[in-house]
C-alpha positions as CSV (number, residue, x, y, z in Angstrom):
1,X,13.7,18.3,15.4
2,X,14.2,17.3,11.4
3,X,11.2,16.5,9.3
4,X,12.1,13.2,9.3
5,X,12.2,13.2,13.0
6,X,8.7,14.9,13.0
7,X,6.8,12.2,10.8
8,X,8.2,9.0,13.0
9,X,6.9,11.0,16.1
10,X,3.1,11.6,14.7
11,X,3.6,8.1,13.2
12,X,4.4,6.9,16.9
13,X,1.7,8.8,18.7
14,X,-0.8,7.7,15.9
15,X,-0.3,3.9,15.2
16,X,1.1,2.7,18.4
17,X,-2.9,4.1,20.0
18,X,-4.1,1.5,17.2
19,X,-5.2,-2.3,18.5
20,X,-2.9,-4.2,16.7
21,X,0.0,-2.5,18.5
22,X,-0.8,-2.0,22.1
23,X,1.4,-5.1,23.0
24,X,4.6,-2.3,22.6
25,X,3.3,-0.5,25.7
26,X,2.8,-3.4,26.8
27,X,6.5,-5.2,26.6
28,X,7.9,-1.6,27.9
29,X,6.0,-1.7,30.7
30,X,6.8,-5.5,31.5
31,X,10.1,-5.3,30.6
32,X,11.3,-1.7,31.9
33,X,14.8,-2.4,30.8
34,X,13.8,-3.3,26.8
35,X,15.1,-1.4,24.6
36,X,12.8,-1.8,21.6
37,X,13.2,-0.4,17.9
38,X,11.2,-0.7,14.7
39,X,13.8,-0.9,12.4
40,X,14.1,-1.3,8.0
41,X,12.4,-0.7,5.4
42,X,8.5,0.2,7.9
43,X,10.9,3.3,9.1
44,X,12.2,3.9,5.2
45,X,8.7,4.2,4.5
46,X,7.2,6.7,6.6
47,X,10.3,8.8,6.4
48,X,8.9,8.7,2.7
49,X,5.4,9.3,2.9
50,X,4.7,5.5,1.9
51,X,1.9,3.5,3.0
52,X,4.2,-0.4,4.1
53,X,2.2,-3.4,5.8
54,X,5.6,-4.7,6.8
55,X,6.9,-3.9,10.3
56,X,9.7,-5.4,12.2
57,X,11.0,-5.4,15.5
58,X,14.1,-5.3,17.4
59,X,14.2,-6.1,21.1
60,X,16.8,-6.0,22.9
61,X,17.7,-6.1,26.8
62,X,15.0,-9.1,27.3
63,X,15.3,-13.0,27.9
64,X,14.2,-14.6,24.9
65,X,12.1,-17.5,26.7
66,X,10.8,-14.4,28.7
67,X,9.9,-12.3,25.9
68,X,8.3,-15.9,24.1
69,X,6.3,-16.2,26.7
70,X,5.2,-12.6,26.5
71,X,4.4,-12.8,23.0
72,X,2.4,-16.2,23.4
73,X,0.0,-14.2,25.4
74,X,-0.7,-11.1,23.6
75,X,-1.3,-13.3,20.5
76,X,-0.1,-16.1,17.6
77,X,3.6,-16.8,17.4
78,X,5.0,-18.8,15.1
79,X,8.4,-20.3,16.2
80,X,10.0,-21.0,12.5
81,X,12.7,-18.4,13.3
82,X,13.0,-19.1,17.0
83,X,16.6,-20.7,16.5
84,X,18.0,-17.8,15.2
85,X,15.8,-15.4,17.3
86,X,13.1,-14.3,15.2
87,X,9.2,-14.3,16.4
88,X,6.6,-14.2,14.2
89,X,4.2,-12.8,15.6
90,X,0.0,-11.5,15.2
91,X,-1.6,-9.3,17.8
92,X,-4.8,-11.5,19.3
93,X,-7.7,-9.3,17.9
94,X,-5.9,-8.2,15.0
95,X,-7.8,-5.6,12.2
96,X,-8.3,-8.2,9.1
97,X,-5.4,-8.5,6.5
98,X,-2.8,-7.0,8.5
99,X,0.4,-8.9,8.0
100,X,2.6,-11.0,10.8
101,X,5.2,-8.3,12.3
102,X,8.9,-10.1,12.7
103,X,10.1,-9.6,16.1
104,X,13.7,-10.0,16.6
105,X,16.7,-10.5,18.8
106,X,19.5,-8.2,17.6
107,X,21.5,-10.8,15.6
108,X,25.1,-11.0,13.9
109,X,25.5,-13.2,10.8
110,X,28.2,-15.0,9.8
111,X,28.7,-15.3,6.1
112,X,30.1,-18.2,3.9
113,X,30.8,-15.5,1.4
114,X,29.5,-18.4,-1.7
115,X,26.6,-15.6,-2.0
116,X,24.4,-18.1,-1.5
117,X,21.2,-16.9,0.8
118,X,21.5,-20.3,3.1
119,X,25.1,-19.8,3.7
120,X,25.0,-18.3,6.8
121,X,25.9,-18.6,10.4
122,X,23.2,-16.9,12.6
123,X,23.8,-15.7,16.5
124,X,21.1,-13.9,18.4
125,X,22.1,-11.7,21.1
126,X,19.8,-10.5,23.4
127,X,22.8,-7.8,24.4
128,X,24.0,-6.6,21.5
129,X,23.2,-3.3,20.6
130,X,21.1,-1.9,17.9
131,X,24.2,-0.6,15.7
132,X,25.9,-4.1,15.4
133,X,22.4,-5.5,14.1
134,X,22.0,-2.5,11.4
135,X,25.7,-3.4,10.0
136,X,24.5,-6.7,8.6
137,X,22.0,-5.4,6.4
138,X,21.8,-5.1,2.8
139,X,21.6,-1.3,1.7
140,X,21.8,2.0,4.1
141,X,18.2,2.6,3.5
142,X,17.1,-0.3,5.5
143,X,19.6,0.3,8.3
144,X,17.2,2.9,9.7
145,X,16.0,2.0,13.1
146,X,13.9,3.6,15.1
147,X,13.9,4.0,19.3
148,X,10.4,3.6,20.4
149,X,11.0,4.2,24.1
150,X,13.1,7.4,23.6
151,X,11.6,8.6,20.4
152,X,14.9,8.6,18.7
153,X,16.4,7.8,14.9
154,X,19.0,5.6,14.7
155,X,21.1,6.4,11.3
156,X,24.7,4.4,11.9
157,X,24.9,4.7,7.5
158,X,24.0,7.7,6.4
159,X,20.6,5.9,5.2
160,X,19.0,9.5,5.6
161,X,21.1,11.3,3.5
162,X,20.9,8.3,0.9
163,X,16.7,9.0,1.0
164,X,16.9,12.1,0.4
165,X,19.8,12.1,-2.5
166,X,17.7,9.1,-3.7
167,X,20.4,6.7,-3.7
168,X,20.9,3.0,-3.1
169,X,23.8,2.1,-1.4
170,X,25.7,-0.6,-0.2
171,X,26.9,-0.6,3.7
172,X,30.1,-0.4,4.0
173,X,32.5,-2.4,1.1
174,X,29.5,-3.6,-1.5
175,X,32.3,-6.8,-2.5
176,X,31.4,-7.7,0.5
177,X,27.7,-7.5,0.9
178,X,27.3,-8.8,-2.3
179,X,29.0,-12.0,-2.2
180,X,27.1,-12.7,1.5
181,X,24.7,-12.9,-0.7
182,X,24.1,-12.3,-4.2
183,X,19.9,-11.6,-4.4
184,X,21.4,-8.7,-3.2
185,X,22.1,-7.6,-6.7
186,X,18.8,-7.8,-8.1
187,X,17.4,-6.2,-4.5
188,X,19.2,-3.1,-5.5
189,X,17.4,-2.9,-9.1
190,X,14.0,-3.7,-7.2
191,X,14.6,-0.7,-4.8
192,X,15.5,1.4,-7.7
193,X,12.5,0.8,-9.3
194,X,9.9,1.0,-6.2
195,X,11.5,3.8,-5.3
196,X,12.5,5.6,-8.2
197,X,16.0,6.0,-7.3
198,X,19.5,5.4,-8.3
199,X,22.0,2.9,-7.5
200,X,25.2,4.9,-6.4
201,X,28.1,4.4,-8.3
202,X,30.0,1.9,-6.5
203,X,27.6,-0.2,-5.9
204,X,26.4,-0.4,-9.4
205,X,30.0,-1.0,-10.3
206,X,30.6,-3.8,-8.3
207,X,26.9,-5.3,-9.4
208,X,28.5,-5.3,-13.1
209,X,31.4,-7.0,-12.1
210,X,30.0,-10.0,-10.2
211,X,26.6,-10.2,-12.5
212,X,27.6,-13.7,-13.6
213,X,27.4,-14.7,-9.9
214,X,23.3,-14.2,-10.0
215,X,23.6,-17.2,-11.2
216,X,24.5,-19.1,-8.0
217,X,20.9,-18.2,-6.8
218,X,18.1,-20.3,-6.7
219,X,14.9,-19.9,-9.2
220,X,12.5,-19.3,-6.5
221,X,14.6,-16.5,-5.0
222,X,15.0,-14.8,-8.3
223,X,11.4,-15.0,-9.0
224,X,10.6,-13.0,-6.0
225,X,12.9,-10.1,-6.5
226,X,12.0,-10.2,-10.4
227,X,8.1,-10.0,-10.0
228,X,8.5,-7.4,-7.9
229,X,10.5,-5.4,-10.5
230,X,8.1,-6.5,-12.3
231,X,5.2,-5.3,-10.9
232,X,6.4,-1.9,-9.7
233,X,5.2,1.2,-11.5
234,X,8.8,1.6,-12.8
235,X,9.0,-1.6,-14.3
236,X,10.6,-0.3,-17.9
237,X,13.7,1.1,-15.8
238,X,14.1,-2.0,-14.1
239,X,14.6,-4.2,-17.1
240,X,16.9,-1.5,-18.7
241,X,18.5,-1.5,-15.3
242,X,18.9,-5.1,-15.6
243,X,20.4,-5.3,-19.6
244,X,22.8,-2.3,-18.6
245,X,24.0,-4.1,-15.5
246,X,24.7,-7.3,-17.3
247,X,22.0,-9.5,-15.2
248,X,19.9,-9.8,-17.8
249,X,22.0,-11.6,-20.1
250,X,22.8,-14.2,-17.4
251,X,18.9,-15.1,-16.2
252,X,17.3,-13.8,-19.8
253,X,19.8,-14.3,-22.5
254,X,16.9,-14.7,-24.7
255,X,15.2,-11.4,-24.2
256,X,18.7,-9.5,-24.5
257,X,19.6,-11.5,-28.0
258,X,16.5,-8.9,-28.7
259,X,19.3,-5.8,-28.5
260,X,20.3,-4.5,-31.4
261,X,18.0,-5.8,-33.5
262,X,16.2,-4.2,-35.9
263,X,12.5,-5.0,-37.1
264,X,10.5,-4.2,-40.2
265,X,9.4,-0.8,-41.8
266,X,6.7,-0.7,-39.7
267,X,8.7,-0.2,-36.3
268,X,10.6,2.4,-35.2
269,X,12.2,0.3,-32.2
270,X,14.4,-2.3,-32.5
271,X,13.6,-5.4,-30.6
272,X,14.5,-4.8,-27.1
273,X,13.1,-1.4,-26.9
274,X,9.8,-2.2,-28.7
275,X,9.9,-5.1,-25.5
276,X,10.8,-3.0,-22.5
277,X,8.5,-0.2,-23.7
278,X,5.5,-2.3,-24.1
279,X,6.4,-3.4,-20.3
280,X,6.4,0.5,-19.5
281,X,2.8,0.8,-20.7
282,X,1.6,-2.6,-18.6
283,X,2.7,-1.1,-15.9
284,X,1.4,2.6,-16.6
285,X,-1.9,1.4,-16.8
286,X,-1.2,-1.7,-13.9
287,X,-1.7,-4.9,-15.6
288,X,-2.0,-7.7,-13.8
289,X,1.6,-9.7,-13.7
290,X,0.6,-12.1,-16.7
291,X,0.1,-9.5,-19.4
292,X,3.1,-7.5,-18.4
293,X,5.1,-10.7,-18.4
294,X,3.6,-11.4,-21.9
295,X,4.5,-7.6,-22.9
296,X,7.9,-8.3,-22.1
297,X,7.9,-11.5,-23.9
298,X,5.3,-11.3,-26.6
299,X,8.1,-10.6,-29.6
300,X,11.0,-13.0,-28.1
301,X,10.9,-15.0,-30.9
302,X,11.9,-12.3,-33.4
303,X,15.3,-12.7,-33.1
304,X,15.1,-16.3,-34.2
305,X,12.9,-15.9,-37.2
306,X,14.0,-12.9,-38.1
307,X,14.9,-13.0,-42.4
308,X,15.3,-10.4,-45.0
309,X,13.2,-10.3,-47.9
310,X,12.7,-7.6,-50.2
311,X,14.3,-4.6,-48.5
312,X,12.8,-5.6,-45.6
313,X,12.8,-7.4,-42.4
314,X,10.2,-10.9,-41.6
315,X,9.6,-12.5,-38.9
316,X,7.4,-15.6,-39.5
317,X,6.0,-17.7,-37.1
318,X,8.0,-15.4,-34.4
319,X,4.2,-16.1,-32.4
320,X,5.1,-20.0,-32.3
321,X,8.4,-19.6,-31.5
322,X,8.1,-16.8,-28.9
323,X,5.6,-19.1,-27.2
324,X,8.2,-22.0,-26.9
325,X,10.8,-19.9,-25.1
326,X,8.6,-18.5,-23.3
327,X,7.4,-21.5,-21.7
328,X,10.9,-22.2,-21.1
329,X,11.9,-18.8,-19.3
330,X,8.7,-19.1,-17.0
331,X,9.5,-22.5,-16.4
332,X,13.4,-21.5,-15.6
333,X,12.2,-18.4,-13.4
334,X,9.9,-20.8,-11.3
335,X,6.4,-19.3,-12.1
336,X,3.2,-21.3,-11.6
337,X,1.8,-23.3,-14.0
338,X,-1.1,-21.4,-14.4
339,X,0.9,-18.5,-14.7
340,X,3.0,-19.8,-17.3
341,X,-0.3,-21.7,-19.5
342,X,-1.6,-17.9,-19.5
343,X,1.6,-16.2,-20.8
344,X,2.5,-18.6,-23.3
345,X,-1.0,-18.3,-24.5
346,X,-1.3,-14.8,-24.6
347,X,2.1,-14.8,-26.8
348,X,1.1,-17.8,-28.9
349,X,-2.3,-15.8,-30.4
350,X,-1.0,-11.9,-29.8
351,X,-1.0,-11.2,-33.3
352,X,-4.3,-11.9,-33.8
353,X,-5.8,-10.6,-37.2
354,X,-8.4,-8.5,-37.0
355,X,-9.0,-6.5,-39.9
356,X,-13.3,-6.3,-39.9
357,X,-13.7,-5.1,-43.5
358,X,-13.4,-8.4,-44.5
359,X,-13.7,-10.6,-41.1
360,X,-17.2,-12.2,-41.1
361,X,-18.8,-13.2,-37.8
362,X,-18.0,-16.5,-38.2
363,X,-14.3,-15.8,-38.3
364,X,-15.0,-13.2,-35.6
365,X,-16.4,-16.3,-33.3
366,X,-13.3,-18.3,-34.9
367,X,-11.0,-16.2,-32.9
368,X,-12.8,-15.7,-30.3
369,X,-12.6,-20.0,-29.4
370,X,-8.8,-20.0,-30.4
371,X,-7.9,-16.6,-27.9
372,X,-11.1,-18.0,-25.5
373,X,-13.6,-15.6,-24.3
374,X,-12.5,-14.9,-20.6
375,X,-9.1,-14.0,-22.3
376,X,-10.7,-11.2,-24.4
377,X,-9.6,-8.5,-22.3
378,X,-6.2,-9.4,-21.5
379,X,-5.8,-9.9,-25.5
380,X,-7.1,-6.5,-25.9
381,X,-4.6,-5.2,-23.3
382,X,-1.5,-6.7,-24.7
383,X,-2.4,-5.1,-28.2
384,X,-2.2,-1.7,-26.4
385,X,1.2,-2.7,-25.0
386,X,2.1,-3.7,-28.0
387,X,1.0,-0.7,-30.3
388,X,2.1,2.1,-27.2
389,X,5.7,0.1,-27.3
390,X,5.4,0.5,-30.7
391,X,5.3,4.5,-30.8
392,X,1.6,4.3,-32.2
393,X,-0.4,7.3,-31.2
394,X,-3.9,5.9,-30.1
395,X,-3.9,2.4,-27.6
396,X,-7.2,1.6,-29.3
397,X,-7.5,2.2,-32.6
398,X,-11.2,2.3,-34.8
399,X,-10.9,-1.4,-35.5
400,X,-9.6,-2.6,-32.1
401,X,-12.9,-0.7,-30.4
402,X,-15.0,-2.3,-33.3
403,X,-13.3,-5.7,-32.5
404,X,-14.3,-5.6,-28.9
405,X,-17.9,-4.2,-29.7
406,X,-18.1,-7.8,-32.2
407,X,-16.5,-10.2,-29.5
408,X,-19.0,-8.9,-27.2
409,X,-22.2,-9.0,-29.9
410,X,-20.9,-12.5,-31.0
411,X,-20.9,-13.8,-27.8
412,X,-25.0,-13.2,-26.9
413,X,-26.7,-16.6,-27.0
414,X,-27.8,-17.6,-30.8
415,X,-31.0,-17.4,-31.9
416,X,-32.1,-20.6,-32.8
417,X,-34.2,-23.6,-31.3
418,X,-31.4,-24.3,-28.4
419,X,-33.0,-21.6,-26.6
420,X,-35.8,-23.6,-26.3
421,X,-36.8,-25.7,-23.3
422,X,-38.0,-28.8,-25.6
423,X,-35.6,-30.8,-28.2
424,X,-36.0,-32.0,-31.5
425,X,-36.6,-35.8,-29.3
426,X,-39.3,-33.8,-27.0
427,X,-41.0,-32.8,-30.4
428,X,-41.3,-36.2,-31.4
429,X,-42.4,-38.1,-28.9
430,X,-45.1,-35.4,-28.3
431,X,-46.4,-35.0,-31.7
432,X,-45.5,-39.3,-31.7
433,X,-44.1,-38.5,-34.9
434,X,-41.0,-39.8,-37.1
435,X,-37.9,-37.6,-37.8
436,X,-38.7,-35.6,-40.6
437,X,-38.8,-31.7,-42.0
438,X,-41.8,-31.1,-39.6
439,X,-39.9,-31.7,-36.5
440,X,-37.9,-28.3,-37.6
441,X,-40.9,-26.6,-38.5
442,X,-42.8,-27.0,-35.6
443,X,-39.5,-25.9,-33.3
444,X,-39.2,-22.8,-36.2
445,X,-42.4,-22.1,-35.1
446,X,-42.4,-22.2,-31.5
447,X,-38.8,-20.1,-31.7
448,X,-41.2,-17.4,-33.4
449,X,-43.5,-17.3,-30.4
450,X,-40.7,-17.1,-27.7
451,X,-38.8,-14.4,-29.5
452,X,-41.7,-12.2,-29.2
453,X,-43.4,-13.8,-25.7
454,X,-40.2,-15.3,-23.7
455,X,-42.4,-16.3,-21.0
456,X,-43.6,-18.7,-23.5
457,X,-40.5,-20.6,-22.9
458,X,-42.1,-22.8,-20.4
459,X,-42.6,-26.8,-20.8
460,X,-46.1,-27.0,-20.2
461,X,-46.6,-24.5,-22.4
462,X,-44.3,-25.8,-25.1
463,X,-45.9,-29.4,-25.0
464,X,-49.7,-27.8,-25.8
465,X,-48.0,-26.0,-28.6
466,X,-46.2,-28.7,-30.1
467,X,-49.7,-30.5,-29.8
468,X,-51.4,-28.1,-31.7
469,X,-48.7,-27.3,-34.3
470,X,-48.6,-30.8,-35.5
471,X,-52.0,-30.8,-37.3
472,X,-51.2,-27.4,-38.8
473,X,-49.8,-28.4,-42.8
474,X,-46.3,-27.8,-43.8
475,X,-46.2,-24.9,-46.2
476,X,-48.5,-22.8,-43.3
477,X,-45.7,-24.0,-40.7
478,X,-42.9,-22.6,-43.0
479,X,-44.5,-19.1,-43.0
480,X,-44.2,-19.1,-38.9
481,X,-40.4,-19.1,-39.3
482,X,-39.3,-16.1,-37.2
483,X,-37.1,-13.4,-39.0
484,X,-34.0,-14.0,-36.6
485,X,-32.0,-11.3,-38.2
486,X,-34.4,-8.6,-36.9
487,X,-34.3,-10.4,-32.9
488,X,-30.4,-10.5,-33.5
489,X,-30.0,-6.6,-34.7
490,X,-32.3,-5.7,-32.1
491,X,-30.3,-7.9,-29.0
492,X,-27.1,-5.9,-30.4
493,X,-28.7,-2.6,-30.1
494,X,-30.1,-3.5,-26.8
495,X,-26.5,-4.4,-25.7
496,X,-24.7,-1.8,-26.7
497,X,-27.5,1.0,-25.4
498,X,-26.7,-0.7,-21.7
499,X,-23.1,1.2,-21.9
């Protein structure tokens, strides 16, 4: 018995003990003649040591209205793929967040060879064997199947020996798996990256030559297989996988007009790399899919505005423009509006001035309402992107710790009267006099007595005050004006000594 062998048996006699799938036993012992596999990417997994949440099925040897029926009673099935023999399907008494298993007939597909994902003519045979269902899949690494009544590996493709040389392959003739469908393409740079692997020679050849075709695909269907490649901890190889393959030109022209070109003194990358590095650090540290996507993107517009001046490279206003194509490659790639309003923002204001020598609060609080305070961390996140892509030693710098330290300080509640729980009005029509100087006075004065007593801050409380503070002259008022500099320094120091 092989390794491999030895992990799918202690993954059978471990998880098939578990609730969620004690219908297995179940369906053998109803249906002695089954023959039932878990097949794909679930047996890729364990061979791998990989945690997966997505398990599928193949049963074979059983009516389909029979094994519907079956299905019905040991829990939820929804009958979206019925016409072309799929089940989905979720044990009754099912551990929370566990995700619908696919159940299937074996099945052959028919394709219209357009590459187009629709384009195909389904047939579910409850007869065919497991082999003929494998040899419609997309890469050998997902034709692995595994015999759950015999204990036995299926490998019809040599998917194991591709796992272990860490290869992505193509079943049999890649011009023709391809063009049955053409997601396939980018499918192959996604396993690369969540994998780590390669894509074997042929089939990256092949890739290259139909890369216009991706094309063909719809927006929705790219998104999926790009956010993935996206979000996987190799994202950086992805989008280099992408620019060397040609796909990126086709659904990103704008981000490859970024090859080649150079930048300022003050960069050691040229566009591009600067871009797909910055991506790399995002997902190092796993950044959420906005600021990665806003790494990618945040310099787009350099190419554009890019002038020479002095020796030297500009790029003005590369912020506003980068912003406007942004929008437009989100919008193109099918993201969510939210999604794209967060982006677009985070590369509109990204290069956000912050030098604090000179940067008085007010400007401090300036920024802070253009970036918007629930955005201060993401803005803080792209900037280590963006310096990391750069080559810059440190991801937070002196004066991007001191910047955060002021957006937090800058953000406590001012100290004036609008703390208090009575208005220039209340003062007023308590004291039943006319607006004047005194009406600030007397609310100075009460600010004093809450700064040092908070509990003070009570209405009833207030209203005797403002009572009593009326007949007390002017110029003695002006002397009970609280030194808010001292309660301000001392809310700072309070704040910071909480870390």
């Amino acid at each position: 018995m092989n390794s491999y062998t030895k992990k799918l048996n202690h993954w059978h006699q471990s998880i098939l003990k578990q609730a969620d799938f004690l219908f297995i036993q179940k369906l053998i012992r109803e249906f002695p003649a089954a023959e039932v596999y878990l097949v794909g990417g679930a047996v890729r997994d364990i061979i791998l040591d990989k945690k997966t949440k997505d398990f599928d099925f193949v049963i074979s040897k059983v009516d389909p209205k029979q094994l519907e029926n079956f299905l019905a009673k040991a829990g939820d099935v929804n009958l979206v793929g019925k016409s072309f023999g799929v089940f989905k399907f979720l044990p009754a008494n099912h551990e929370p967040g566990i995700e619908p298993f696919d159940i299937s007939l074996p099945r052959t597909e028919h394709a219209g060879m357009s590459g187009g994902y629709k384009d195909f003519a389904i047939q579910s045979d409850a007869n065919l064997n497991i082999e003929a269902d494998l040899s419609r899949r997309d890469f050998t690494i997902n034709a692995l199947a595994w015999d759950l009544k015999n204990q036995k590996l299926i490998d019809e493709f040599a998917g194991l020996a591709d796992l272990e040389n860490k290869n992505i392959k193509a079943i049999g003739d890649p011009e023709i798996r391809f063009q049955e469908d053409y997601t396939r393409m980018l499918r192959a740079i996604r396993f690369a990256c969540q994998l780590n692997f390669k894509i074997e020679t042929k089939t990256l050849q092949t890739i290259k030559k139909k890369a216009a075709k991706i094309s063909d695909i719809t927006g929705e269907r790219i998104n999926e297989e790009f956010t993935k490649i996206i979000m996987s901890d190799n994202a950086e190889y992805g989008l280099r996988l992408m620019q060397e393959i040609g796909l990126l030109k086709v659904l990103i022209p704008e981000l490859e007009a970024g090859v080649g070109v150079a930048q300022n003194k003050a960069h050691i990358y040229e566009v591009f790399e600067h871009s797909v590095r910055a991506l790399g650090v995002a997902a190092g540290n796993k950044y959420k899919l906005e600021i990665r996507l806003a790494a990618l993107f945040h310099d787009i517009g350099k190419p554009m505005t890019k002038e020479e001046k002095d020796g030297d490279a500009t790029f003005y206003n590369h912020d506003l423009e980068g912003a406007k194509i942004t929008k437009q490659i989100l919008k193109r790639l099918k993201y969510s509006n939210d999604i794209n309003k967060t982006v677009v923002h985070l590369v509109r204001y990204h290069m956000f001035y912050y030098a604090l020598d000179t940067v008085t609060d007010a400007g401090v609080r300036r920024l802070l309402n253009r970036i918007g305070k629930d955005n201060v961390d993401d803005f803080i996140n792209l900037r280590i992107c963006d310096r990391l892509g750069m080559g810059r030693p440190k991801a937070k710098p002196w004066k991007l710790i001191q910047l955060e330290r002021r957006f937090k300080e800058v953000q406590l509640d001012p100290i004036t009267p609008k703390m208090l729980k009575v208005t220039g009005e209340d003062v007023m029509k308590i004291a039943q006099i006319t607006p004047g100087p005194k009406i600030g006075l007397i609310l100075n004065a009460l600010l004093g007595e809450i700064l040092e007593d908070p509990q003070k801050n009570d209405e009833k409380y207030l209203t005797k005050r403002i009572k009593e503070l009326k007949k007390i002259e002017d110029n003695k008022l002006a002397k009970m004006h609280p030194d808010t500099a001292f309660y301000e320094e001392e809310r700072k120091r309070l704040l910071h000594a909480k870390k």
